[in-house]
C-alpha positions in Angstrom: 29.2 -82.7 -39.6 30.0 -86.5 -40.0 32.3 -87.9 -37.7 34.2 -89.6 -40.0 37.4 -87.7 -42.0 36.2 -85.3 -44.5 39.8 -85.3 -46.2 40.8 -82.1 -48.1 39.7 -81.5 -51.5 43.1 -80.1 -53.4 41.8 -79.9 -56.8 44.0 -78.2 -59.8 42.6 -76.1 -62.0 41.2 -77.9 -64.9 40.3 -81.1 -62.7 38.3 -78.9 -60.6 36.4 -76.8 -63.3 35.3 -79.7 -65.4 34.4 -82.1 -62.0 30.5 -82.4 -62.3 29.9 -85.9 -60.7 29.4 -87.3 -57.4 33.1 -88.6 -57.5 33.7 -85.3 -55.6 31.6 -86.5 -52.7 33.8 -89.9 -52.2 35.8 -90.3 -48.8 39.1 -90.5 -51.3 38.3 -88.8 -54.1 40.6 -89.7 -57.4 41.5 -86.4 -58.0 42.2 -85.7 -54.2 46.1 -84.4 -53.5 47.7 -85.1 -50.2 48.3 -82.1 -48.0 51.9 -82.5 -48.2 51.8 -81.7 -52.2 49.3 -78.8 -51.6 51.0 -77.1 -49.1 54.0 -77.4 -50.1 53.8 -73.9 -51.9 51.5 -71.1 -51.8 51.0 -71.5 -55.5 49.6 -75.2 -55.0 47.4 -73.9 -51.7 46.0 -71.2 -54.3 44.8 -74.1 -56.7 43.6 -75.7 -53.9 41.4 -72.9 -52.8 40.1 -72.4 -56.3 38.9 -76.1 -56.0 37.3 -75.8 -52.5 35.2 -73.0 -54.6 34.5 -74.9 -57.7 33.3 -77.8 -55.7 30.7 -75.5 -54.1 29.2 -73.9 -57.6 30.7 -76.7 -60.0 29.5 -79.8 -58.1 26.7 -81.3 -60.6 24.2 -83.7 -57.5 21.4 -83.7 -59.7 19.7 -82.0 -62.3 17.8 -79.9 -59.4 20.9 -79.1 -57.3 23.5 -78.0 -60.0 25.6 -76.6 -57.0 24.8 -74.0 -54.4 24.0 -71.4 -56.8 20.5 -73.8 -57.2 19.6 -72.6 -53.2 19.1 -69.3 -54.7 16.0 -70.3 -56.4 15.0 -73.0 -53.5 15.0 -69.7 -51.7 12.9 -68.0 -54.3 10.9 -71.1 -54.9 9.4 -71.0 -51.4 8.5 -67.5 -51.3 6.0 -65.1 -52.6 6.8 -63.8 -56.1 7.6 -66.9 -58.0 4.7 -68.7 -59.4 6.2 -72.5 -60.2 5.1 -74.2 -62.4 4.6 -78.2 -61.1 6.4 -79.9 -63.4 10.4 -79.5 -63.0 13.5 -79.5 -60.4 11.7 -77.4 -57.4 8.2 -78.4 -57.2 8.3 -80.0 -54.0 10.5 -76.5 -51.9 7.5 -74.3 -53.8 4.9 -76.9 -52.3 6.7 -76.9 -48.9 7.1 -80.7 -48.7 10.4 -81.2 -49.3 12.7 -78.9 -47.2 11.4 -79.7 -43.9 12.1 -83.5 -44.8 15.5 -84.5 -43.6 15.7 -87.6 -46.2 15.2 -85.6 -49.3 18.6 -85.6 -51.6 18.5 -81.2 -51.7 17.9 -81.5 -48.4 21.2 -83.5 -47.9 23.2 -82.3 -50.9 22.9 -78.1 -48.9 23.7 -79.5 -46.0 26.9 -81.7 -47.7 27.8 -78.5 -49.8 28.3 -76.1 -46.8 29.9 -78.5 -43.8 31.9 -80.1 -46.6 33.7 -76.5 -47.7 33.8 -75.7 -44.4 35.4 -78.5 -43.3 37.9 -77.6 -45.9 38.3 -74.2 -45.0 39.5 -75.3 -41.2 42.1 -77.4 -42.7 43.3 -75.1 -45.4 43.4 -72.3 -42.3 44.9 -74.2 -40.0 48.1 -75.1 -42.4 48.4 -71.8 -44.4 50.4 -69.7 -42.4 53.3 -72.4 -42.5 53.2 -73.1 -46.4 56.5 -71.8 -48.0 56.2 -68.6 -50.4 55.6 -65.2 -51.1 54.2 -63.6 -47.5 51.6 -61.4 -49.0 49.8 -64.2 -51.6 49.6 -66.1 -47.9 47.9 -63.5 -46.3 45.5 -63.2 -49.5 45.1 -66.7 -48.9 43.9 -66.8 -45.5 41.6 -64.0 -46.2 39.4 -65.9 -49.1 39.5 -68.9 -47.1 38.4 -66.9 -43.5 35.6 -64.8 -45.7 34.3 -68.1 -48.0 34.2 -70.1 -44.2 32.2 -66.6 -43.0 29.9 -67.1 -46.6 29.1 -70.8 -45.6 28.0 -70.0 -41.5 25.9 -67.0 -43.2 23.7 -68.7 -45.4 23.5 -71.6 -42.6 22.3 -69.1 -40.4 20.2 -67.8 -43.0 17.9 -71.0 -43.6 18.1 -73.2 -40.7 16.9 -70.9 -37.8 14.8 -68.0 -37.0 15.5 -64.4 -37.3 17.5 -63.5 -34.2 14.7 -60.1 -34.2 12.3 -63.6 -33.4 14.6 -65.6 -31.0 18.2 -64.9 -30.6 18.5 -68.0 -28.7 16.8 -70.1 -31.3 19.0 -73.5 -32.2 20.3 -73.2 -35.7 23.4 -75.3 -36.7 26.2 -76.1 -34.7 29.7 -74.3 -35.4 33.1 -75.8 -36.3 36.4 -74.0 -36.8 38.7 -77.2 -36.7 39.6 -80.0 -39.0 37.5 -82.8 -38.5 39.4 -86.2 -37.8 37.8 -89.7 -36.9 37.8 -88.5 -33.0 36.1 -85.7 -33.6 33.1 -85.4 -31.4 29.5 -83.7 -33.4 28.6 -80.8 -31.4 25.4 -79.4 -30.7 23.5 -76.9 -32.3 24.6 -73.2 -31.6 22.3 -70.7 -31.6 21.4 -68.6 -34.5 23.1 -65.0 -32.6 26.2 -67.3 -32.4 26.5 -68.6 -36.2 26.2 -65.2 -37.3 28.8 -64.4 -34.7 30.9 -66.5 -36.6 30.3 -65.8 -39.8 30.7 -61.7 -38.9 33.8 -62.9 -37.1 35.6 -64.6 -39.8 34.7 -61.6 -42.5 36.3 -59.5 -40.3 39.0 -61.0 -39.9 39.6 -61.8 -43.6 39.1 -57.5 -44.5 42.6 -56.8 -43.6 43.9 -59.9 -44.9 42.4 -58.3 -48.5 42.8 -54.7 -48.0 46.0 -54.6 -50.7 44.4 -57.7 -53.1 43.9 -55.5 -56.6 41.2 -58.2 -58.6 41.1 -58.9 -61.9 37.6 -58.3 -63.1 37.6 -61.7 -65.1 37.6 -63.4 -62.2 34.9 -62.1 -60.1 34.5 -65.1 -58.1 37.7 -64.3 -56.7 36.3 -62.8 -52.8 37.9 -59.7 -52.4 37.3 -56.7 -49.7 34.3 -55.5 -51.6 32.9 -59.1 -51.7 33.8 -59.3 -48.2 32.2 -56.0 -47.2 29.1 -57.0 -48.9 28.7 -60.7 -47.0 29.5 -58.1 -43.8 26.7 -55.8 -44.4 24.2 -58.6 -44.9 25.1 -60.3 -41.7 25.2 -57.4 -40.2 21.8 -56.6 -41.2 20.5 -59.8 -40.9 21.9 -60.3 -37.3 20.5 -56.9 -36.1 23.0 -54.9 -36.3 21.9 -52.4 -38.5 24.0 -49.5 -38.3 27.0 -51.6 -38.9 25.4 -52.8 -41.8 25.6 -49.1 -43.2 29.1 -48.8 -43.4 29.8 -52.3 -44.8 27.8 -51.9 -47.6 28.9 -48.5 -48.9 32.0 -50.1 -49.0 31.1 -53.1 -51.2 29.7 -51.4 -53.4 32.2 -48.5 -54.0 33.3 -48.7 -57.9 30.1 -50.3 -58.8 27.6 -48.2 -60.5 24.0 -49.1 -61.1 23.5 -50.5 -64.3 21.5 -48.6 -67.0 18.4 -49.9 -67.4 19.2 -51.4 -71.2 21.9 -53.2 -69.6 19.0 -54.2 -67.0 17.5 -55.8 -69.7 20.3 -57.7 -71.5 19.3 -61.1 -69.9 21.5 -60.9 -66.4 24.3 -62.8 -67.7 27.7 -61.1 -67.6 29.9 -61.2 -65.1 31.4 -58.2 -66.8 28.0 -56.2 -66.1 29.4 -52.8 -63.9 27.2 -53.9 -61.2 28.0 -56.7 -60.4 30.0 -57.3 -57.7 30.5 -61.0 -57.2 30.0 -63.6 -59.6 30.4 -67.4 -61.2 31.4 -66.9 -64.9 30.8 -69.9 -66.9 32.3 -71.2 -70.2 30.9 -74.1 -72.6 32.8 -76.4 -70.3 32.5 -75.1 -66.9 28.6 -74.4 -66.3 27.1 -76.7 -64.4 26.1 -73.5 -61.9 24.5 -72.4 -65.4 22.1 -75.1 -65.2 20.1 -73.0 -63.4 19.5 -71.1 -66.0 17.3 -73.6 -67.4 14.3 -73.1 -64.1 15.1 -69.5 -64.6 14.6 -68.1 -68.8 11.6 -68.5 -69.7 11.8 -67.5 -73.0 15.0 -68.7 -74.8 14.1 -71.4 -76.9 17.2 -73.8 -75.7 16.1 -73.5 -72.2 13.8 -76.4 -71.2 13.1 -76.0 -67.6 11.0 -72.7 -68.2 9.7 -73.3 -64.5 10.2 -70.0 -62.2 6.8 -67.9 -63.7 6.1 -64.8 -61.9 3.3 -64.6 -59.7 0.9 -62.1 -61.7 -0.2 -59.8 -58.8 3.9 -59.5 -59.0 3.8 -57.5 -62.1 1.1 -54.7 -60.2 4.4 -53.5 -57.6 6.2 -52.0 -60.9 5.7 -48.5 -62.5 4.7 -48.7 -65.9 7.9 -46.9 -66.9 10.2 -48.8 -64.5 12.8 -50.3 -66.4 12.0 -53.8 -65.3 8.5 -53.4 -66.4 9.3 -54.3 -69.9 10.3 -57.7 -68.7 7.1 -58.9 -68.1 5.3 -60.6 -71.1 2.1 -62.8 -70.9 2.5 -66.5 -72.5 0.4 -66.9 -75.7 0.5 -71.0 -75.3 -0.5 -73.2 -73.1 -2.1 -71.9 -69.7 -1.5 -68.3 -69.7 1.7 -67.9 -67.5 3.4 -63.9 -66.8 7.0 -64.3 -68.1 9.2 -62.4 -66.7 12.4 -62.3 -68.7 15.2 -61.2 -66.2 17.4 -63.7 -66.9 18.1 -65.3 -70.4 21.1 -67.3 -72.0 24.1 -65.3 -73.1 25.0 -67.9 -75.3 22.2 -70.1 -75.9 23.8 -73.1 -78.3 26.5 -73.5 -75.2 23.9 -73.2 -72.7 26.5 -70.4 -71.4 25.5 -67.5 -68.8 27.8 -66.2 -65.7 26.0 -66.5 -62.7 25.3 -63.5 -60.1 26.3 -63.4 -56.4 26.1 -60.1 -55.3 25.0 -56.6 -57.0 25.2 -53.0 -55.8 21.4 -52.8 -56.2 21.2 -54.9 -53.2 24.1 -52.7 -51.1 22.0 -49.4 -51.9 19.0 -51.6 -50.1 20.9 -53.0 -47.2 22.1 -49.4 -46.9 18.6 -48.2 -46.8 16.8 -50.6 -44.8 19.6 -50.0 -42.6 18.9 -46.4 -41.8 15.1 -47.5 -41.5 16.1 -49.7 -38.9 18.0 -46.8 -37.2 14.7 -44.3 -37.1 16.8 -42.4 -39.7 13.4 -42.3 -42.3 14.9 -39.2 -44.4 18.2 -40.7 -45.3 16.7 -44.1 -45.8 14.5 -42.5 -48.6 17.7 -40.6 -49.5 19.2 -44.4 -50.6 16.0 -46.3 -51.6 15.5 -43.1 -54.4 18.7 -43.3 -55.6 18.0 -47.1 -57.1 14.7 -45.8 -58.1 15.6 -43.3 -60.2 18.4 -45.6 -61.6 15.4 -47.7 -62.3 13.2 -44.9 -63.7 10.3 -45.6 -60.8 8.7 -43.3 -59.1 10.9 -41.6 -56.4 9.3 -42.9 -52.3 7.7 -39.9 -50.9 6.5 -40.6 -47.0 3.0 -38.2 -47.5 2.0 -41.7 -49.8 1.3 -42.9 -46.4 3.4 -46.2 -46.8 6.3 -46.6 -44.4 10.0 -46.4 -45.7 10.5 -50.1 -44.1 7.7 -51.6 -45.9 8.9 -49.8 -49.1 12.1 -51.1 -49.0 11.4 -55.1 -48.1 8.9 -54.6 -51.4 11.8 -52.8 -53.8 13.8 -56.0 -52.1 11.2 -58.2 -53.9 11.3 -56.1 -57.3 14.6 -55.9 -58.2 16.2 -59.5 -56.4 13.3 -61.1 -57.2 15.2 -64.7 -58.8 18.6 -63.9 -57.0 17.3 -65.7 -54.1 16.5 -63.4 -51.4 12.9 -64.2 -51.2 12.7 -67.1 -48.1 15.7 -65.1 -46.6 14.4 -62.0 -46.5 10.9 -64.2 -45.2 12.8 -65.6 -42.1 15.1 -62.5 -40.9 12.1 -60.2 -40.5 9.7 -62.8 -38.9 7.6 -62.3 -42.3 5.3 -64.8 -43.9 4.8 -66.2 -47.6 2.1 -64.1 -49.1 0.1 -65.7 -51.9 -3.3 -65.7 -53.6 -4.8 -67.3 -56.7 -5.1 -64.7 -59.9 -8.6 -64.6 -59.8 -11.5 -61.8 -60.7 -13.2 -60.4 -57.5 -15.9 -63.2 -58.7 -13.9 -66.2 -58.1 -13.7 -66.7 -62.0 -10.1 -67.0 -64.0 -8.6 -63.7 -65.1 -8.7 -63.6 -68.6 -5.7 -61.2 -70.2 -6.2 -59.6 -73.3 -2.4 -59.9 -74.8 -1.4 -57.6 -77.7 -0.4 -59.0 -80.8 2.2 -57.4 -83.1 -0.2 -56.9 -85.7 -2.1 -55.0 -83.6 -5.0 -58.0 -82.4 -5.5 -59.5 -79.2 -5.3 -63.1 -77.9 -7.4 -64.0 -74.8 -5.7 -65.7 -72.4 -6.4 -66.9 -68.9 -4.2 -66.0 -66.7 -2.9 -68.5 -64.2 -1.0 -68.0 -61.3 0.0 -69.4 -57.8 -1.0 -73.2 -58.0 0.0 -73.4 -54.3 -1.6 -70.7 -52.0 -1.6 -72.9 -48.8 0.7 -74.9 -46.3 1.1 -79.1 -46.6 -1.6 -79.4 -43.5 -3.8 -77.1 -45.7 -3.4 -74.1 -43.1 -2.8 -70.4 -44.3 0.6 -69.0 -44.2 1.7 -67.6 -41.2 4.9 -65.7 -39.7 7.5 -68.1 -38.5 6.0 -71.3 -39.9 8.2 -74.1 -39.5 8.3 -75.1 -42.9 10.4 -71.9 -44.1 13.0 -73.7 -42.1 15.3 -76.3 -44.0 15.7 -79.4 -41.9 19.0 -81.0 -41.0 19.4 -84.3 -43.0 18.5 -87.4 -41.3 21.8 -89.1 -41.8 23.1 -86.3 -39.5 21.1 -86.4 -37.1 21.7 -90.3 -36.9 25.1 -89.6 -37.0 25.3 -87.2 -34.3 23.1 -87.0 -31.8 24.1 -84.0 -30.0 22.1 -82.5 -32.7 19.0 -83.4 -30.9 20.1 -81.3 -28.1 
């Protein structure tokens, strides 16, 4: 954290939907409100909450960071299944040149995003409890603020720092919990066991600060207990601490069925969809997190990115009567890329789709991985099936000879695969980026014989990962230090406890 003032961001409503420029990241920003007018009322320190969240998903840096939501696919970019295309917005994470350079703008703009809300968070906590009003909405208060603080220490955990299975001493970021003022001193780096100690700390203590909150499904960016129980079970998971994990994640996702696999295929784009439990809906004039939209559909017209291709070996994982099989389509144009059309524009003149932050899909797999992690094999099959089925894939049976864990870190890949799971779920198991170029056994292209509706074929060769090796032209390996994103050089110049 810079040692100068970060200064509260009190944003009302329509200011803080519509803000998409870098006005937001000015020392006195023009639509900044002293504390004395937000917390002067609980109603004021709720606007002021909803603006610390829209400047984390609404904040426009560049066309390549469209908020935080555009992590996700940094995340996905830099892992296995996702065969970029070299042209647009993440080339450089896919290549693995850019996120272990601290002078790169994503690099700075994460980094900005999360200390910046968090920053936030410690003021708005540390003044809540003495802003006039209605005792419960306070309480409420306190508990989004405690769990988004938690949300922000997670994923920092998640990206800057080793598994704790792989060193639980490892440095990762260094933890605050107080305003910052001019004075303030930059601390070190904590290790990675104590960021996710904080994070699991403040989700806890946010649960019974939401236990009575009732939210209105239209606003599902609203963090409530099952929102908070989800961010628990994966940092419970992720901080080995499985068989916490299990009970957190039932919770979450309790009153969210799987989807049925038509609504699978509808584009990923509702915020009302039953599964989702956590979300960013957009509107024609609040979507800058919709601007990811753009890397991800490739196949609405409107969108131009069309950059996050699926690694073809991808498409072999899936049952030919999974309900996610259907999305794959070979492209007829150009180089022959494997679409797969997950997600798609709900409203493609606007440029309009809600985002998604957290399904029960990935509860059911936190549950199961959890039990695997527990030696408890027959319930964690138990779990895994009951997403396959709800998927129409074939059911896990142990006598195949793979091993439930294995099983379950694949189905992982399948059914997140663009949520952006992929480098996290690469770090917290000590795993490694597997790719290899879509070629015949003889070295030659593949060439794919694509069905036409007519009933004809058009050849077409297939490509797929254009990037099957690190920078230094070495082979993946586990624990490479360029899965880790690098703490911006301005920082480190800034504070130089950081080098500690």
């Amino acid at each position: 954290m810079k040692k100068n003032r970060l200064l509260f961001i009190a944003i009302f409503a329509a200011v803080a939907f519509a803000a998409c420029n870098k006005d937001f990241l000015d020392t006195r920003p023009t639509n900044a409100v002293p504390d004395d007018q937000v917390f002067n009322s609980v109603d004021n320190a709720e606007t002021a909450l909803t603006g610390i969240w829209a400047y984390m998903y609404e904040t426009y840096f560049t066309f390549a960071v469209p908020g935080l939501k555009s992590l996700d696919l940094t995340s996905d970019a830099m892992g296995s299944d996702v065969a970029l295309t070299t042209s647009y917005g993440f080339r450089d994470s896919y290549t693995f040149i850019e996120m272990v350079d601290n002078t790169k703008n994503r690099v700075s703009a994460y980094w900005t995003i999360l200390y910046k809300t968090i920053d936030n968070c410690n003021n708005f906590l540390s003044k809540i409890d003495n802003v006039p009003g209605d005792d419960a909405k306070r309480k409420l208060l306190k508990g989004q603020a405690s769990a988004l603080r938690g949300f922000c220490y997670l994923t920092l955990a998640e990206f800057y720092s080793f598994g704790v299975t792989t060193n639980p001493n490892g440095k990762s970021v260094p933890v605050y919990t107080e305003p910052a003022n001019p004075s303030t001193p930059g601390k070190a780096r904590s290790t990675v066991t104590q960021v996710y100690q904080q994070a699991i700390a403040d989700l806890q203590a946010a649960l019974p600060l939401l236990a009575d909150y009732e939210r209105d499904d239209t606003r599902k960016f609203k963090i409530d207990s099952k929102v908070t129980n989800g961010l628990l079970a994966r940092a419970y998971l992720y901080s080995n601490q499985p068989a916490k994990a299990i009970d957190a994640a039932v919770a979450a996702r309790n009153g969210y069925p799987l989807m049925s696999g038509d609504d699978y295929n509808k584009g990923f784009n509702d915020a009302g969809n039953v599964e989702w439990i956590w979300a960013q809906p957009q509107t024609p004039t609040q979507n800058v997190a919709a601007s990811t939209f753009t890397f991800l559909d490739v196949s609405t017209p409107v969108s131009y990115y069309k950059s996050f291709k699926a690694d073809p070996w991808f498409q072999g994982y899936f049952d030919s009567t999974d309900v996610r099989f259907r999305l794959f389509q070979w492209s007829t144009s150009g180089p022959g890329a494997l679409l797969y059309k997950k997600f798609r524009f709900r409203d493609p003149g606007g440029m309009v789709s809600d985002v998604v932050l957290m399904r029960a899909a990935e509860m059911y797999l936190i549950e199961a991985e959890a039990y695997a992690r527990t030696n408890n094999t027959t319930k964690a099959a138990e779990v895994l099936n009951v997403l396959r089925s709800a998927r129409n894939s074939h059911l896990y049976n142990a006598a195949a000879g793979s091993s439930v864990t294995d099983t379950i870190l694949l189905e992982r890949r399948k059914e997140l695969w663009g949520e952006g799971f992929s480098l996290v779920d690469i770090i917290r198991t000590g795993g490694t980026v597997v790719r290899k170029p879509f070629k015949t056994v003889n070295g030659t292209d593949s060439i794919i014989k694509v069905p036409q509706p007519d009933g004809s074929f058009v050849n077409v060769r297939g490509v797929g990962h254009r990037t099957v090796k690190l920078p230094d032209g070495s082979a993946f390996v586990k624990n490479s230090p360029y899965y880790l994103f690098a703490i911006p050089l301005s920082e480190l110049q800034n504070n130089p406890n950081l080098n500690n």
